[in-house]
C-alpha positions as CSV (number, residue, x, y, z in Angstrom):
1,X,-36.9,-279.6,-114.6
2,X,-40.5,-279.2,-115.0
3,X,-40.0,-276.3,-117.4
4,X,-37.2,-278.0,-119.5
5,X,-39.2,-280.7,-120.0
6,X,-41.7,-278.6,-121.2
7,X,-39.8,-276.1,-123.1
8,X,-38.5,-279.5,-125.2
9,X,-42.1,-280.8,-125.6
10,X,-42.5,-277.2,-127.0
11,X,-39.6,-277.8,-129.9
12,X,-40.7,-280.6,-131.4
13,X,-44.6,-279.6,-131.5
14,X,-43.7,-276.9,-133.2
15,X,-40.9,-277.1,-135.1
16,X,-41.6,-279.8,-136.8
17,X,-38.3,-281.6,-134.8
18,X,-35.8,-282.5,-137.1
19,X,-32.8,-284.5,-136.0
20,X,-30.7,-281.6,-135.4
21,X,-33.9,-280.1,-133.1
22,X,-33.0,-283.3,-131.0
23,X,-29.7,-283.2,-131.0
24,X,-29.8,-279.8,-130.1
25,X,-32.0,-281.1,-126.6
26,X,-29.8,-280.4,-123.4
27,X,-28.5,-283.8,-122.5
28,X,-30.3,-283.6,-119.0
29,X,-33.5,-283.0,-121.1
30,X,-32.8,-286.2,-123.5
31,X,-31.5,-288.4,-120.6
32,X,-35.0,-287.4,-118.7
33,X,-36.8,-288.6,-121.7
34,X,-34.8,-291.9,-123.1
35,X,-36.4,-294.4,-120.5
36,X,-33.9,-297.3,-121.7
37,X,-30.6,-294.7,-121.6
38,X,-29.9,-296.3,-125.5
39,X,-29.1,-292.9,-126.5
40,X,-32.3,-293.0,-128.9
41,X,-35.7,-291.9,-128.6
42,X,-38.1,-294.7,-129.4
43,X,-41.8,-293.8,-130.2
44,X,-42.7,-295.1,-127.1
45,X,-40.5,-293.0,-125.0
46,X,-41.3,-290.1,-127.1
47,X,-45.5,-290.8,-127.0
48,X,-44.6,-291.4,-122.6
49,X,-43.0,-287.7,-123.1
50,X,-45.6,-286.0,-124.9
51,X,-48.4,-287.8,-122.7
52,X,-46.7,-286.2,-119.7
53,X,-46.1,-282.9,-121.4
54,X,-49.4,-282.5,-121.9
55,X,-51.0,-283.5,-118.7
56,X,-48.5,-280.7,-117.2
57,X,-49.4,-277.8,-119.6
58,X,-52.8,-278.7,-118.9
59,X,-53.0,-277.4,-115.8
60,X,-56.5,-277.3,-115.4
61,X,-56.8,-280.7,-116.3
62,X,-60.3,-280.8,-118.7
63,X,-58.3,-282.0,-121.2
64,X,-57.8,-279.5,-123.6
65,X,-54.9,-276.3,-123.7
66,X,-56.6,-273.4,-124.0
67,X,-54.2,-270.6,-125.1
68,X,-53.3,-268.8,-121.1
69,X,-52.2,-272.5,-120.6
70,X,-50.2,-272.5,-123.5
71,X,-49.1,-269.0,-123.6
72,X,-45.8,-270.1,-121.5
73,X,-44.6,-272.3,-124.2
74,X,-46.3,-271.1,-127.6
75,X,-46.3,-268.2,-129.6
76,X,-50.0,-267.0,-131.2
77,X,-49.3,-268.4,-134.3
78,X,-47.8,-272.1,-132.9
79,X,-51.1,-272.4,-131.1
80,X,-53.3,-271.6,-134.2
81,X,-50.9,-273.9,-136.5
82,X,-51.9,-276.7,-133.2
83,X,-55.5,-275.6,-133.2
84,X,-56.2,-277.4,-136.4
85,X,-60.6,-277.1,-135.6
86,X,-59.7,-273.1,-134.7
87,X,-61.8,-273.8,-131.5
88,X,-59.1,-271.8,-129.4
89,X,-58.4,-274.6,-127.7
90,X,-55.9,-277.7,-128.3
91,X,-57.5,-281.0,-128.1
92,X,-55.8,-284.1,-127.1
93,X,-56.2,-285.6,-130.2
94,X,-54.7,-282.0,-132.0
95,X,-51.7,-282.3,-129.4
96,X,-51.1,-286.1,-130.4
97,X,-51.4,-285.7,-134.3
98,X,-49.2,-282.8,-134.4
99,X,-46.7,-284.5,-131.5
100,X,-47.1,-288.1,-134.1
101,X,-46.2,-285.5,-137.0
102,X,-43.3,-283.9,-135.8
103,X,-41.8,-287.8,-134.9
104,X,-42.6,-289.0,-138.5
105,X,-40.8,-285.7,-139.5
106,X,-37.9,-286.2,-137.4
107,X,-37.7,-289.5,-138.2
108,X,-35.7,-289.6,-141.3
109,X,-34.7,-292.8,-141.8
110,X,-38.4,-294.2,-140.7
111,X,-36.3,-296.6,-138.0
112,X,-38.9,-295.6,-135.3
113,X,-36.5,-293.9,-133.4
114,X,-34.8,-290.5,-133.0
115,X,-31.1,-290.4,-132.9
């Protein structure tokens, strides 16, 4: 589960998740996710995700993903696109802009919530 979770954290930081990204989500995935069970993920829900995405990629917990951490789930160039200061390292505050990114992105139809 672990890994699924991850591996969806890991499609909408990079991909810049659009609604057929999160449609495309294994329904275990999206059920582990939506908190309420609506059926929808609400900002909330999705910043509880990414919170917990991230504190599980970074596994040796100094707050930052350096790239072995992240090697599991990105590519070379996903992490660069991520690692916005080119420190070779992804920030908390890199990981939440881009995660608050992809959301506005996938968001469509600016309702707050992914469908």
């Amino acid at each position: 589960m672990r890994t699924a979770i991850l591996t969806t954290a890991v499609i909408l930081m990079t991909s810049a998740a659009s609604a057929e990204t999160v449609a495309e989500l294994n329904e275990k995935e999206l059920n582990a996710i939506d908190a309420n069970n609506d059926g929808f993920l609400s900002k909330d829900e999705f910043n509880a995700f990414s919170d917990y995405a991230f504190q599980e990629m970074d596994e040796d917990k100094n707050g930052t993903l350096g790239l072995d951490e992240a090697k599991p789930f990105l590519d070379i160039k996903q992490f660069q696109n991520v690692d916005r200061n080119n420190d070779n390292f992804i920030s908390r505050s890199e990981y939440d802009r881009q995660m608050s990114d992809d959301f506005s992105t996938a968001d469509q139809d600016g309702n707050g919530q992914l469908d």
